[in-house]
Structure formats: structure tokens, C-alpha cells
NUTOR-75057 format. One record per residue (C-alpha): y, x, z; residue in three letters. Coordinates in nm, 3 decimals. Layout:
<rs>
<py->Y px->X pz->Z aa->ALA>
...
</rs>
This chain:
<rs>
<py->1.612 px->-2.349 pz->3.860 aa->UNK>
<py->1.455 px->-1.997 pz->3.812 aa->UNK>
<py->1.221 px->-2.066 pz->4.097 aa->UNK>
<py->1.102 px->-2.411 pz->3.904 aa->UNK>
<py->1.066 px->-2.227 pz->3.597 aa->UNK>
<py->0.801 px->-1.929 pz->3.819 aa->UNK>
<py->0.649 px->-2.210 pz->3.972 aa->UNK>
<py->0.556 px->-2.382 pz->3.650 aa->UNK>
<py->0.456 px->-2.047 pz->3.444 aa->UNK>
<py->0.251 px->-1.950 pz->3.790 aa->UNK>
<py->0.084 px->-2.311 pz->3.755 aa->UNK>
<py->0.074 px->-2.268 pz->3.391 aa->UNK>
<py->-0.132 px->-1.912 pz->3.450 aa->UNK>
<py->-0.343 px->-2.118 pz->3.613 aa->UNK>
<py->-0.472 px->-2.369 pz->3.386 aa->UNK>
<py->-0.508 px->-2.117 pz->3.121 aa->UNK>
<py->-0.702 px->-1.883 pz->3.301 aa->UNK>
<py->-0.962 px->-2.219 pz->3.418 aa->UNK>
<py->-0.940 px->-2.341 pz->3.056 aa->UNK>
<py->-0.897 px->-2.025 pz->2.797 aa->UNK>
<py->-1.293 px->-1.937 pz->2.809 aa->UNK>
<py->-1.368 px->-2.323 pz->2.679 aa->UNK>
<py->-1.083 px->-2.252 pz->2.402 aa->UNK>
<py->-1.223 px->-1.965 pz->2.292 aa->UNK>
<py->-1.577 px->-2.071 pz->2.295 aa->UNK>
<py->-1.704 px->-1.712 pz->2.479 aa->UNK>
<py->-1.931 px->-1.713 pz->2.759 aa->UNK>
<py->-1.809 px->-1.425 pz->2.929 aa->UNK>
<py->-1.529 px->-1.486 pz->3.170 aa->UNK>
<py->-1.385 px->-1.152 pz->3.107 aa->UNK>
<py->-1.367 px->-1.177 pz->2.783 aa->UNK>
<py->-1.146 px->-1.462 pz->2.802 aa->UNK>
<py->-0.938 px->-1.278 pz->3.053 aa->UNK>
<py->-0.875 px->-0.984 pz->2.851 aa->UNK>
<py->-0.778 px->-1.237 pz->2.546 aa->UNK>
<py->-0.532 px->-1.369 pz->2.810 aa->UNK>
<py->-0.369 px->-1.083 pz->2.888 aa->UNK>
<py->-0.278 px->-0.952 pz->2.558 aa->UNK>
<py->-0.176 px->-1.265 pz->2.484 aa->UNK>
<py->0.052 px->-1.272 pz->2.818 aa->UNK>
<py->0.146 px->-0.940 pz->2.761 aa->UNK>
<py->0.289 px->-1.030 pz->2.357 aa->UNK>
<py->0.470 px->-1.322 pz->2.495 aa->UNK>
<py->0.655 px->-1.122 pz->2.788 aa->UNK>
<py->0.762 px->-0.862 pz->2.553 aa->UNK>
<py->0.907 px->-1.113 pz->2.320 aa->UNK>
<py->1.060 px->-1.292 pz->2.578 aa->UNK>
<py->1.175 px->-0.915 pz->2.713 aa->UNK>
<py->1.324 px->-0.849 pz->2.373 aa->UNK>
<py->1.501 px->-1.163 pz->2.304 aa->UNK>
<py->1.679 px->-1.147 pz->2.697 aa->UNK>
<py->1.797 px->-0.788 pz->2.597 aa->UNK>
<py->1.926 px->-0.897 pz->2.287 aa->UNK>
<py->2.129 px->-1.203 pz->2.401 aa->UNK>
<py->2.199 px->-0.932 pz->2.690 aa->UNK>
<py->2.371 px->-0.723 pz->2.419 aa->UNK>
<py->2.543 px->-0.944 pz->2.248 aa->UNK>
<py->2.712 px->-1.070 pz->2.558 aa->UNK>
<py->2.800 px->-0.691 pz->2.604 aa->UNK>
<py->2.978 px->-0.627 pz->2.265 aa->UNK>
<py->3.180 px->-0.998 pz->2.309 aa->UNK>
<py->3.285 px->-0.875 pz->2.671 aa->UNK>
<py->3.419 px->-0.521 pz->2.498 aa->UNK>
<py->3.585 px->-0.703 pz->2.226 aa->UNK>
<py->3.768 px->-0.935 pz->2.447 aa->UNK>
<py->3.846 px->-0.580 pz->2.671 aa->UNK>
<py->4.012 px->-0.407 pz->2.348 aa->UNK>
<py->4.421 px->-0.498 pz->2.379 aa->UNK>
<py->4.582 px->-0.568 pz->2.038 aa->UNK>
<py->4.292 px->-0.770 pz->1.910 aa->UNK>
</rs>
């Protein structure tokens, strides 16, 4: 499943980098690029800090269940 999930944000990459400068109405091809990667850059770190947090959560349930006498 992950590798249907890399192959659809690598296609996804794709069309965004063919179609972003028509989006944003800029001639320069760069400048659409750059726009691009900060946005790609925002949504990783998002993801990054949502997957950390479910991450921790998991952590403190596995303790809890670890403690004896609860």
C-alpha cells in the first residue's frame, strides 16, 4: 500500500509541477517552482507533525498498558 500511496504523490508531483505556473498565472517557470516547494515543504511538515503525534500517543497507551496494578 505505501508504495501505491509514493507512486500516486510522485504522479501527483507531477501534474502540479506541469500545471502550478497556469494556476498561478506567472510566466516564469521558477517562480512557480519555488511556490511549489514551500507549499510541498508546509504540507510535509504537517504531515511530519501529525505522524509524530499519533506516534506519541501510541507510546503513552503502550506505557500505560506496561504499568502493573492499573
Amino acid at each position: 500500500m505505501r508504495l501505491v500511496w509514493l507512486a500516486a504523490i510522485g504522479v501527483l508531483a507531477v501534474v502540479m509541477v506541469v500545471f502550478t505556473p497556469y494556476v498561478l498565472r506567472t510566466e516564469s517557470t521558477w517562480q512557480a517552482t519555488a511556490w511549489l516547494v514551500m507549499l510541498a515543504a508546509t504540507v510535509i511538515g504537517i504531515a511530519a507533525l501529525i505522524r509524530a503525534e499519533l506516534l506519541l500517543r501510541r507510546l503513552e497507551r503502550q506505557s500505560d498498558r506496561n504499568v502493573p496494578g492499573t
